[in-house]
C-alpha angles and dihedrals in degrees: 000000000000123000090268098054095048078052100054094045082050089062106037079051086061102026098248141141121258116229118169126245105208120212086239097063125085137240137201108242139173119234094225088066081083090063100065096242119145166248095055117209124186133178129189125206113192111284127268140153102026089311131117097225097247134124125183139171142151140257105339126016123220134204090223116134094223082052095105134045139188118259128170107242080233086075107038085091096067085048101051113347076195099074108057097079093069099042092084082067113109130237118296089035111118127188137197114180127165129165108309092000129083125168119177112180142168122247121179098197094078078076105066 
């Protein structure tokens, strides 16, 4: 099974939408992902100007402005192979996985 369709069977598990997130689109990321440390949270607005919409990080988010950084979908994979089976979820969708735990929810307020 390739990344897409994992995405796409990620979705129909959870009833959402699929929408692409191209390799050449960018993500917010912060740096820490490539650590390892978990859990691992990510949330996706809808896309605009060449993003994707999503932002991820791990353990503890923080409101600084250098938090997140841009980062080519194509590499997310070097960062946390675990990620790119939720990215075909649509905005509004929202994850939170660690070892053992995954939770994958809906929140409408990403849309406003």
């Amino acid at each position: 099974m390739n990344i897409t369709d994992h995405q796409k069977s990620t979705c129909k598990k959870y009833g959402a939408d699929y929408l692409e997130a191209p390799d050449y689109l960018k993500v917010g990321i912060s740096e820490n992902v490539r650590e390892g440390i978990f859990p691992l949270n990510g949330l996706r607005h809808k896309p605009e100007n060449g993003t994707t919409g999503w932002y991820i990080w791990a353990g503890e988010y923080s409101d600084d402005s250098e938090f997140f950084k841009p980062l080519h979908v194509e590499h997310l994979l070097d960062w946390s192979p675990l990620i790119s089976m939720y990215l075909g979820l649509g905005p509004g969708w929202r994850f939170l996985i660690a070892p053992d735990y995954e939770d994958v929810w809906y929140d409408e307020n990403l849309l406003k």
